[in-house]
N, CA, C and O atoms as a Maestro MAE file, in Angstrom:
{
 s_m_m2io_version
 :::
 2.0.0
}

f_m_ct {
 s_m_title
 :::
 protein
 m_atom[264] {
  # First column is atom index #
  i_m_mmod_type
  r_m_x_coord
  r_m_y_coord
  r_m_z_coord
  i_m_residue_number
  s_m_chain_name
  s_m_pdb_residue_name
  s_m_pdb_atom_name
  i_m_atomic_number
  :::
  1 25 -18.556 1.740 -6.429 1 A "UNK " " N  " 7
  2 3 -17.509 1.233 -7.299 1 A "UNK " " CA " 6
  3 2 -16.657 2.376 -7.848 1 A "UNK " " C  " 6
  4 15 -15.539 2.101 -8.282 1 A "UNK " " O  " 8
  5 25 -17.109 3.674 -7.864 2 A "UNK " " N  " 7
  6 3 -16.341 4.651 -8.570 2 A "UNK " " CA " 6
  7 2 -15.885 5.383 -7.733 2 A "UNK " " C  " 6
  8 15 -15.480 6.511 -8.011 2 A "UNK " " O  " 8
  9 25 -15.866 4.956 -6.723 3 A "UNK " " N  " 7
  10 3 -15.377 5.328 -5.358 3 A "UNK " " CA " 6
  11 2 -14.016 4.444 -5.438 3 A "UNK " " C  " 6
  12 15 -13.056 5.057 -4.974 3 A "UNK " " O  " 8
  13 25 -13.775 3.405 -5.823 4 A "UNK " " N  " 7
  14 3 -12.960 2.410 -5.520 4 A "UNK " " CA " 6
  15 2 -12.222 2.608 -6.906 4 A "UNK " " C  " 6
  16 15 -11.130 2.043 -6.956 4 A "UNK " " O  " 8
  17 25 -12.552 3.207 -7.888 5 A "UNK " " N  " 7
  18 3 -11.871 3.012 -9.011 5 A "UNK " " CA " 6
  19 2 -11.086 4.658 -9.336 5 A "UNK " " C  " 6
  20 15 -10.587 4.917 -10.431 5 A "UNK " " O  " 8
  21 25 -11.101 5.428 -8.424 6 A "UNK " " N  " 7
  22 3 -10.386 6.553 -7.886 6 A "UNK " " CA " 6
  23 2 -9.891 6.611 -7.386 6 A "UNK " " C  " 6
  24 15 -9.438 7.749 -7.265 6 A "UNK " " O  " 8
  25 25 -9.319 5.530 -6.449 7 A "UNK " " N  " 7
  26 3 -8.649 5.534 -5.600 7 A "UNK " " CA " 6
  27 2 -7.398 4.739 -5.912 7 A "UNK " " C  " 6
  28 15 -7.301 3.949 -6.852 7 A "UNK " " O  " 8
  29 25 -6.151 5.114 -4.754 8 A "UNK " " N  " 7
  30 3 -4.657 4.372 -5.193 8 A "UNK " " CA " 6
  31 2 -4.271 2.911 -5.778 8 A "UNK " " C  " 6
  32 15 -3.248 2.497 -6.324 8 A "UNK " " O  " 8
  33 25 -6.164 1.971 -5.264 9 A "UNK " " N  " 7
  34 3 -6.107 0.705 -5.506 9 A "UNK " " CA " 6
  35 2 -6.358 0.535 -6.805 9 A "UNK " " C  " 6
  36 15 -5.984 -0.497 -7.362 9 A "UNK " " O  " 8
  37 25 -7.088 1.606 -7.543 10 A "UNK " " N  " 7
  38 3 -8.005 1.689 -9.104 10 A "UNK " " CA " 6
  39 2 -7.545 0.862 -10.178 10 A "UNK " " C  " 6
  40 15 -8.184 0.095 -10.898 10 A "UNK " " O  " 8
  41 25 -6.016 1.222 -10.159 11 A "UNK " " N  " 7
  42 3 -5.372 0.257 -11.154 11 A "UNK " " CA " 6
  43 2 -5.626 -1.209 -10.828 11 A "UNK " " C  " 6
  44 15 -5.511 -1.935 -11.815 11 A "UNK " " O  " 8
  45 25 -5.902 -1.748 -9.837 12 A "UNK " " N  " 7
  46 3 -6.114 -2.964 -9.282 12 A "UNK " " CA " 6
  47 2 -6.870 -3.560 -10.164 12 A "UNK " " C  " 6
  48 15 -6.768 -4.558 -10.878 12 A "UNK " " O  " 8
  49 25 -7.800 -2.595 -9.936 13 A "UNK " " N  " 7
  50 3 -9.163 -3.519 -10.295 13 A "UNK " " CA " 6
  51 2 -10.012 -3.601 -11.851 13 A "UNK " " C  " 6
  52 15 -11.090 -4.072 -12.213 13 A "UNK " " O  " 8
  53 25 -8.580 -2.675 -12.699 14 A "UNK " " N  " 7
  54 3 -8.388 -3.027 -14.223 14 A "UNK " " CA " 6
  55 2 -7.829 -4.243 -14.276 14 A "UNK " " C  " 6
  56 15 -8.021 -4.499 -15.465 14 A "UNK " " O  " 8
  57 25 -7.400 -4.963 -13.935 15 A "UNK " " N  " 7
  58 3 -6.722 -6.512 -14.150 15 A "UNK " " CA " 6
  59 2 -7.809 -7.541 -14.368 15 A "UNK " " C  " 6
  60 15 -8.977 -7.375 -14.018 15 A "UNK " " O  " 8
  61 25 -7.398 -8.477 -14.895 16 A "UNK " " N  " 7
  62 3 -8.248 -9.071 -15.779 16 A "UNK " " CA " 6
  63 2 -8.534 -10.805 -14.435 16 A "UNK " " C  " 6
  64 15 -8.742 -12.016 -14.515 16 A "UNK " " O  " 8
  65 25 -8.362 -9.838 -13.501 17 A "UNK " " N  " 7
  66 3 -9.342 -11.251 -12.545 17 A "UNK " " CA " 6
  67 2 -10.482 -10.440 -11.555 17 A "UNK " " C  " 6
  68 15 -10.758 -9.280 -11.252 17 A "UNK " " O  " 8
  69 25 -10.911 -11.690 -11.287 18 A "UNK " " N  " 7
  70 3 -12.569 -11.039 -10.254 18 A "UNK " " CA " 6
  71 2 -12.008 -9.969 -9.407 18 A "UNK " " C  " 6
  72 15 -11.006 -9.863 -8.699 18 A "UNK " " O  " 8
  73 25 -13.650 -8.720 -9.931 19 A "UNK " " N  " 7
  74 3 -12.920 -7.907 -8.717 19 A "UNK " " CA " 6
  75 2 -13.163 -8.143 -7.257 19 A "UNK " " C  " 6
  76 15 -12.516 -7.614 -6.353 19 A "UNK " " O  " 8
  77 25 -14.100 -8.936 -7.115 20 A "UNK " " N  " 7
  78 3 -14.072 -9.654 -5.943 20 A "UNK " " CA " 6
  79 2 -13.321 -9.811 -4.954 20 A "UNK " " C  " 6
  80 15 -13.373 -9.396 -3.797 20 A "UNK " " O  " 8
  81 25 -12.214 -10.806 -5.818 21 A "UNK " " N  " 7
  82 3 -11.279 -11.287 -4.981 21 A "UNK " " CA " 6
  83 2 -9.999 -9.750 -4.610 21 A "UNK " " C  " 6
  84 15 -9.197 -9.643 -3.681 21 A "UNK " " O  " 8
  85 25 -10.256 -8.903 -5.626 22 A "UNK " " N  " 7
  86 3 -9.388 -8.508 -5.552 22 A "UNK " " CA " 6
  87 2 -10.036 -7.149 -4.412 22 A "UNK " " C  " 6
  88 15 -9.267 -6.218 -4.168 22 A "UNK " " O  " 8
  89 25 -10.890 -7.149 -4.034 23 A "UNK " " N  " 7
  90 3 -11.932 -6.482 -2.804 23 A "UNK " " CA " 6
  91 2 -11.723 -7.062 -1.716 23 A "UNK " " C  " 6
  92 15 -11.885 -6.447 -0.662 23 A "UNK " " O  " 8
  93 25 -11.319 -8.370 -1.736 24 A "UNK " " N  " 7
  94 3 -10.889 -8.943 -0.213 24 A "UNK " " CA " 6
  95 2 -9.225 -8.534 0.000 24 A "UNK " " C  " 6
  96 15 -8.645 -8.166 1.022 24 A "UNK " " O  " 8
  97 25 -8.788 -8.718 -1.172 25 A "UNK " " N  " 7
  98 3 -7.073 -8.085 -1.206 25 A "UNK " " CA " 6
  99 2 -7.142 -6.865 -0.717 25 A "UNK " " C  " 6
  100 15 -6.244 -6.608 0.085 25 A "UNK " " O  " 8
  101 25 -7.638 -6.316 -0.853 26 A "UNK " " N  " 7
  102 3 -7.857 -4.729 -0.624 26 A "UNK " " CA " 6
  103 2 -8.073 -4.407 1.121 26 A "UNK " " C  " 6
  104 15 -7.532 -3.824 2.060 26 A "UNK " " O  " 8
  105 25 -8.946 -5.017 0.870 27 A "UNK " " N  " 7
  106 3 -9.514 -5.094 2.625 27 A "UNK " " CA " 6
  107 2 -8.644 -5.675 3.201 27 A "UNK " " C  " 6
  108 15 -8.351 -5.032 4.209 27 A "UNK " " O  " 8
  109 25 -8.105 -6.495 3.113 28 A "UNK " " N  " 7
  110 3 -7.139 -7.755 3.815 28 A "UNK " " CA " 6
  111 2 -6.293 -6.296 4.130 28 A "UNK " " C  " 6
  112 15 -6.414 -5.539 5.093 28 A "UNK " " O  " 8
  113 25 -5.601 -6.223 3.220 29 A "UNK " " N  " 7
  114 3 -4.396 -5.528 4.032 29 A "UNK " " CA " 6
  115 2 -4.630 -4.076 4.578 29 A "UNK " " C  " 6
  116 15 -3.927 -3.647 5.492 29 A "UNK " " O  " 8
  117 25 -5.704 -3.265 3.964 30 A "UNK " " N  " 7
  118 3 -5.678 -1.832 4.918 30 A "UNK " " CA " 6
  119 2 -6.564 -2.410 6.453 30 A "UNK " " C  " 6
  120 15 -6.389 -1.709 7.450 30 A "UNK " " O  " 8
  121 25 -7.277 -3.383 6.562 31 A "UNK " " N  " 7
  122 3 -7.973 -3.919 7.841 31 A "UNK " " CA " 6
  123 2 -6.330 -4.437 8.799 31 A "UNK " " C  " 6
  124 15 -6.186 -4.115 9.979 31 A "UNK " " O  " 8
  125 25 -5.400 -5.134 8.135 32 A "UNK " " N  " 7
  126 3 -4.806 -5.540 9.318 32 A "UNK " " CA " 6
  127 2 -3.615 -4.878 8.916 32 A "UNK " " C  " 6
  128 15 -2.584 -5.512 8.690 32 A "UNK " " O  " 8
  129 25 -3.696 -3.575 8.807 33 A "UNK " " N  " 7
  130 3 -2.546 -2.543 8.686 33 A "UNK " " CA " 6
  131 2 -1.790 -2.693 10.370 33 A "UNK " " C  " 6
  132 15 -2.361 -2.875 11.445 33 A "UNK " " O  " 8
  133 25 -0.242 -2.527 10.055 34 A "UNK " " N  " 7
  134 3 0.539 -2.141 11.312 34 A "UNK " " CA " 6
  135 2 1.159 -0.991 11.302 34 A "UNK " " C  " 6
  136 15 1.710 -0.582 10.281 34 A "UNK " " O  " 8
  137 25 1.151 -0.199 12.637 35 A "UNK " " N  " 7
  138 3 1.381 1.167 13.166 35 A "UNK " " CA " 6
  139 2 2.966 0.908 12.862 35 A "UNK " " C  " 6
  140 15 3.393 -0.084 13.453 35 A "UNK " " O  " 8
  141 25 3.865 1.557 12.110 36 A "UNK " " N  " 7
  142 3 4.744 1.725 12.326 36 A "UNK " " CA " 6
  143 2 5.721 3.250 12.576 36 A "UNK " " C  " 6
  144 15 5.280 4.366 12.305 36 A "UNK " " O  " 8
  145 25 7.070 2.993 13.127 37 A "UNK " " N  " 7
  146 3 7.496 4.064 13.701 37 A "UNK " " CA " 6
  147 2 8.006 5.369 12.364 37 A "UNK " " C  " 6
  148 15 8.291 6.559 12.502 37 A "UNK " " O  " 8
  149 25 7.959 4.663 11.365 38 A "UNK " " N  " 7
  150 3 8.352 5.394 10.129 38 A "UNK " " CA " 6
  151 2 7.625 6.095 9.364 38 A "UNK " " C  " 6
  152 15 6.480 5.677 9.542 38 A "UNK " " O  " 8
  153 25 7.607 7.111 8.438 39 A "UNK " " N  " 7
  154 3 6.343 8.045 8.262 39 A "UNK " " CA " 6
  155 2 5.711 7.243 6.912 39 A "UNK " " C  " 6
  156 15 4.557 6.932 6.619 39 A "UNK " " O  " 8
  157 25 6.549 7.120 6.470 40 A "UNK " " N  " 7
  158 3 6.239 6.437 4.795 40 A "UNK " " CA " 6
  159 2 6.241 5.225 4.876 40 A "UNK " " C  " 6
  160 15 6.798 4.544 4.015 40 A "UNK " " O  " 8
  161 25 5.713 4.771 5.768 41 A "UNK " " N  " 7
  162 3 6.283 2.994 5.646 41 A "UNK " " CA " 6
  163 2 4.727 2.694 6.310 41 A "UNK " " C  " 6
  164 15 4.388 3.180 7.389 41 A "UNK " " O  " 8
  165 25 3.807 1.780 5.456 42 A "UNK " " N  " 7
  166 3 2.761 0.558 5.813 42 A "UNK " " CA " 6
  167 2 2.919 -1.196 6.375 42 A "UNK " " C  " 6
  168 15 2.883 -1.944 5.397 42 A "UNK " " O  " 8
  169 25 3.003 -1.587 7.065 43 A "UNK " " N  " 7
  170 3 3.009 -2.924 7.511 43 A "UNK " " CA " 6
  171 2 2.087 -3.440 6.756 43 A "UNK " " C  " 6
  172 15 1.805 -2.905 5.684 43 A "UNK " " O  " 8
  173 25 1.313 -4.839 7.294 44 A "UNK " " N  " 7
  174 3 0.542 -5.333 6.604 44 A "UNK " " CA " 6
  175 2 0.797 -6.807 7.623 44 A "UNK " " C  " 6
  176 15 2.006 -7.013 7.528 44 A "UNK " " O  " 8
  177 25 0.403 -7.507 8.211 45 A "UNK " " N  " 7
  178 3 0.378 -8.597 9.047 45 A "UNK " " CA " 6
  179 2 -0.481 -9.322 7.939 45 A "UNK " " C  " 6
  180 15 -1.484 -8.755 7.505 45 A "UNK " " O  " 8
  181 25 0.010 -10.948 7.332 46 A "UNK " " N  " 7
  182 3 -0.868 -11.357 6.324 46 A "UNK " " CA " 6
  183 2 -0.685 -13.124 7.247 46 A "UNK " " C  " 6
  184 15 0.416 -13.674 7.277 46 A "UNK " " O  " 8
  185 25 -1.381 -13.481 7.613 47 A "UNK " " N  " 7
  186 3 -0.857 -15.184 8.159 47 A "UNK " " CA " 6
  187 2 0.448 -15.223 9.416 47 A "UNK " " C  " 6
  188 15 0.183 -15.239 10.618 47 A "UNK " " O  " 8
  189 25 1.259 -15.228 9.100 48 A "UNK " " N  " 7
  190 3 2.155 -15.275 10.529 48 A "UNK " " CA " 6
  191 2 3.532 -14.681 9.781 48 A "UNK " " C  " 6
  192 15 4.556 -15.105 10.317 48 A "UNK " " O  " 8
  193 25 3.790 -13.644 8.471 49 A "UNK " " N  " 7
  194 3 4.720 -13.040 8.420 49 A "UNK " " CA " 6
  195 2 4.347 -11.530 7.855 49 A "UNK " " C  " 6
  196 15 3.498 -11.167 7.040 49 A "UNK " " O  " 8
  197 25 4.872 -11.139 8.266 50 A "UNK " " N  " 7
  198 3 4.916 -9.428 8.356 50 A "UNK " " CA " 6
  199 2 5.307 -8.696 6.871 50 A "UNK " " C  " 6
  200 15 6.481 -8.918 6.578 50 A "UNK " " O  " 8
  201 25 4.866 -8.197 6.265 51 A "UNK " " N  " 7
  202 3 5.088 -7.080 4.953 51 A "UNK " " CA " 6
  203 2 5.239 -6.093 5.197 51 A "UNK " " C  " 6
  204 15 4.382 -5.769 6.019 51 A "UNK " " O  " 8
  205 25 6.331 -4.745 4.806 52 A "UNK " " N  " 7
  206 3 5.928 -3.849 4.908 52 A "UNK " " CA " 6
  207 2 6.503 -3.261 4.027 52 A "UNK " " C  " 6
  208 15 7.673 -3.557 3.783 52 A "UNK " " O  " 8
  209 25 5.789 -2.189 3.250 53 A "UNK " " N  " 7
  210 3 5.817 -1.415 2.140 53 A "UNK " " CA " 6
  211 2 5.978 0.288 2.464 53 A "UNK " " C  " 6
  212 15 5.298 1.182 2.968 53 A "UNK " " O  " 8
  213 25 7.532 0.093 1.742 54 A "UNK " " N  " 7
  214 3 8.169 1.824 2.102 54 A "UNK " " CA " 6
  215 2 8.190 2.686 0.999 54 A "UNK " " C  " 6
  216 15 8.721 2.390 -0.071 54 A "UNK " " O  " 8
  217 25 7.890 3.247 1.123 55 A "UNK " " N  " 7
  218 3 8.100 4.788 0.088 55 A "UNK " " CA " 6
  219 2 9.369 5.253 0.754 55 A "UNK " " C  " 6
  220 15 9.417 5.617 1.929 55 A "UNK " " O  " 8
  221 25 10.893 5.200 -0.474 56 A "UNK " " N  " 7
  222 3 11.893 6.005 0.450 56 A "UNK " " CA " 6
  223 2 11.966 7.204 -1.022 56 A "UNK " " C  " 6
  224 15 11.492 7.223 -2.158 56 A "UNK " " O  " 8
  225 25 12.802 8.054 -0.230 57 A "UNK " " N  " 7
  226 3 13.186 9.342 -1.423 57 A "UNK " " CA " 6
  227 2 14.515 9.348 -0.996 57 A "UNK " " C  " 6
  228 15 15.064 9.338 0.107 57 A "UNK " " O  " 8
  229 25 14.980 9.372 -2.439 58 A "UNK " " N  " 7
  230 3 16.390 10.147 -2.903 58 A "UNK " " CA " 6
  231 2 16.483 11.220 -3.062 58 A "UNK " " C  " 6
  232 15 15.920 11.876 -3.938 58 A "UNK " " O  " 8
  233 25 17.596 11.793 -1.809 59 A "UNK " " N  " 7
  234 3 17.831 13.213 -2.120 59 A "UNK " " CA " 6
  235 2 19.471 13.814 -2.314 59 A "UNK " " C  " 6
  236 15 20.313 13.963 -1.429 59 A "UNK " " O  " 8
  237 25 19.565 14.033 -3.459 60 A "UNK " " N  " 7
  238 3 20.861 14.178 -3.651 60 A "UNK " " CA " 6
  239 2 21.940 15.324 -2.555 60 A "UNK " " C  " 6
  240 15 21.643 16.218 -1.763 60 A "UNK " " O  " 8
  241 25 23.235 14.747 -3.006 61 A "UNK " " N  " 7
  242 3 23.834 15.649 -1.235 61 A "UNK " " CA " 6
  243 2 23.816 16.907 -1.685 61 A "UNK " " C  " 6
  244 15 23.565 17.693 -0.771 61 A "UNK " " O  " 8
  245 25 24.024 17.556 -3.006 62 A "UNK " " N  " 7
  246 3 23.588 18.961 -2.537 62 A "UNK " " CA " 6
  247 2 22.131 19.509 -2.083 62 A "UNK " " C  " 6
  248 15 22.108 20.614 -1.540 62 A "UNK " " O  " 8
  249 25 20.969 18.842 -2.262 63 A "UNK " " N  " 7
  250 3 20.288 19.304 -1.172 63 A "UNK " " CA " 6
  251 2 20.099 18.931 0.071 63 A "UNK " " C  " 6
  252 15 19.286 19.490 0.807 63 A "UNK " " O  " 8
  253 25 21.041 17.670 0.522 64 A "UNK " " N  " 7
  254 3 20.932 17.461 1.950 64 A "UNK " " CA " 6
  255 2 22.158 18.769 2.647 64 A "UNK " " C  " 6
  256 15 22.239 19.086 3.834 64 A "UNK " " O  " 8
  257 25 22.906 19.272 1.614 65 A "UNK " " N  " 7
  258 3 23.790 20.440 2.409 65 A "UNK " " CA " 6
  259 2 23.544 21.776 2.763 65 A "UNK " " C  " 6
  260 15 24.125 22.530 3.544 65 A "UNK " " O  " 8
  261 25 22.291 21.961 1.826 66 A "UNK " " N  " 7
  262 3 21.411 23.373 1.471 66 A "UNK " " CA " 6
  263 2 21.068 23.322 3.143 66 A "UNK " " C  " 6
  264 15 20.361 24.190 3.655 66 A "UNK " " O  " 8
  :::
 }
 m_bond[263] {
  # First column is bond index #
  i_m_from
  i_m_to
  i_m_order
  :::
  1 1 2 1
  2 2 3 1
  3 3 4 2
  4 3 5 1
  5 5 6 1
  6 6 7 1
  7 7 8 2
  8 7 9 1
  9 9 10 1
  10 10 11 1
  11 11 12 2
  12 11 13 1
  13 13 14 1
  14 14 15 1
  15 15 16 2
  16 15 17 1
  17 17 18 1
  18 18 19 1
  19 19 20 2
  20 19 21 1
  21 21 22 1
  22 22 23 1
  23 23 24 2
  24 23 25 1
  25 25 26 1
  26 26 27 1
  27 27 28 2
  28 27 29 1
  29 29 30 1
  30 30 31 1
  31 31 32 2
  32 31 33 1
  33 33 34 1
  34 34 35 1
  35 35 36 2
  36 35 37 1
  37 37 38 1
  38 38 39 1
  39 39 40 2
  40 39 41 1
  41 41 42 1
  42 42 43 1
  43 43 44 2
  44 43 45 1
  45 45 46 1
  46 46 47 1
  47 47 48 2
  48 47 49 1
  49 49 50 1
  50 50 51 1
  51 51 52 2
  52 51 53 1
  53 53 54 1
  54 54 55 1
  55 55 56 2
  56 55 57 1
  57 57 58 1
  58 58 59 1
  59 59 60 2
  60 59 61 1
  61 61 62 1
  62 62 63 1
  63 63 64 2
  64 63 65 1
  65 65 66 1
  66 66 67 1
  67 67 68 2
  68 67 69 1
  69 69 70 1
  70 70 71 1
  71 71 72 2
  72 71 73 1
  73 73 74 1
  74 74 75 1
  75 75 76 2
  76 75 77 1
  77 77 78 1
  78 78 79 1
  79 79 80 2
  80 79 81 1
  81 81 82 1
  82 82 83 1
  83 83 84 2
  84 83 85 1
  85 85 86 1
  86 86 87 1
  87 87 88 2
  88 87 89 1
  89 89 90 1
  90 90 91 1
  91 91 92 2
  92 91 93 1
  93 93 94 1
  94 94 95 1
  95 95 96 2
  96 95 97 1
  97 97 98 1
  98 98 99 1
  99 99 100 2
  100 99 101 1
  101 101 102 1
  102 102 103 1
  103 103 104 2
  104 103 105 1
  105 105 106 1
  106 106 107 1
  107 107 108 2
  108 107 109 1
  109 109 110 1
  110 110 111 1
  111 111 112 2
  112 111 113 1
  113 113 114 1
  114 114 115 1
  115 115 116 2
  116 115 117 1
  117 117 118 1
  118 118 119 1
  119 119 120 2
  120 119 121 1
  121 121 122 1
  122 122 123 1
  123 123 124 2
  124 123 125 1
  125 125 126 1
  126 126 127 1
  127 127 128 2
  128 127 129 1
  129 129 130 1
  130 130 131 1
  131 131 132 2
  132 131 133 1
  133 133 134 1
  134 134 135 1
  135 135 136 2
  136 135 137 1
  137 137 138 1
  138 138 139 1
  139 139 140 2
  140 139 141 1
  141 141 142 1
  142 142 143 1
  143 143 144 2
  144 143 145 1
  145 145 146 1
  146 146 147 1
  147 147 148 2
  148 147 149 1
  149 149 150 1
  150 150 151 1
  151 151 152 2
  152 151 153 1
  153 153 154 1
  154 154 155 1
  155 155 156 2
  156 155 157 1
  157 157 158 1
  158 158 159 1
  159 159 160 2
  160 159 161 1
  161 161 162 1
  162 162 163 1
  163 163 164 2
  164 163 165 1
  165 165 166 1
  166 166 167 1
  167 167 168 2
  168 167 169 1
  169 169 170 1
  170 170 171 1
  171 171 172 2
  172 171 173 1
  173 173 174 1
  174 174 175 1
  175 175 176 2
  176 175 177 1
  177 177 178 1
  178 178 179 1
  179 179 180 2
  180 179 181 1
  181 181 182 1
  182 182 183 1
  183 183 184 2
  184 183 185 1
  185 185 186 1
  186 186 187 1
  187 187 188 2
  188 187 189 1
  189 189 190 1
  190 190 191 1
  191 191 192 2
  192 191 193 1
  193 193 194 1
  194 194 195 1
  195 195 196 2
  196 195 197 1
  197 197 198 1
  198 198 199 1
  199 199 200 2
  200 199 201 1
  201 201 202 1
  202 202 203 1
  203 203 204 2
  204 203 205 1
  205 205 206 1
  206 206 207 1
  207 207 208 2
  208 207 209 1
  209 209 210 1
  210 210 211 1
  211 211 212 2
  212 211 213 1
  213 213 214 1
  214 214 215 1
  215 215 216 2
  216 215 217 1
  217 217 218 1
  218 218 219 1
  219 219 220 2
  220 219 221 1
  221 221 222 1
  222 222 223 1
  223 223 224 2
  224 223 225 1
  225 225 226 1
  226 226 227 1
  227 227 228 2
  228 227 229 1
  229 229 230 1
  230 230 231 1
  231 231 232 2
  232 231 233 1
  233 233 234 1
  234 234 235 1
  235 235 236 2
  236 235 237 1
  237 237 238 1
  238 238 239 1
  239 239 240 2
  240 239 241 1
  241 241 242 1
  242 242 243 1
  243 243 244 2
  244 243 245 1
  245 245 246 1
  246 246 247 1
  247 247 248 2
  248 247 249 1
  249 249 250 1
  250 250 251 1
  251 251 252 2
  252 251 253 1
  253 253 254 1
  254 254 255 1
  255 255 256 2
  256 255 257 1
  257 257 258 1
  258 258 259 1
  259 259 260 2
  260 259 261 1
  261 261 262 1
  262 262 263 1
  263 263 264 2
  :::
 }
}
């Protein structure tokens, strides 16, 4: 459990429902993770429509000119 409560999900499983359920949430989506072509970007296949969760960064144009 303190394995799980260190980790990125940790805040999860402070919420005030079973952590149970929220252990199958967990599993659910890193088990049916999708490979995608982007570096920062997770899929997630949940029933028959597709999620996917991006990390983008803003980088202002003077350092895209540097």
């Amino acid at each position: 459990m303190n394995c799980s409560l260190g980790s990125q999900f940790g805040a999860l499983f402070h919420l005030r429902i079973a952590v149970l359920e929220l252990a199958k949430l967990v599993h659910s989506l890193l088990s049916r993770r999708l490979v995608t072509i982007r570096l920062y970007e997770l899929g997630s296949c949940l029933r028959q429509a597709t999620t996917v969760f991006s990390l983008e960064f803003e980088t202002s144009r003077s350092e895209m000119l540097a």
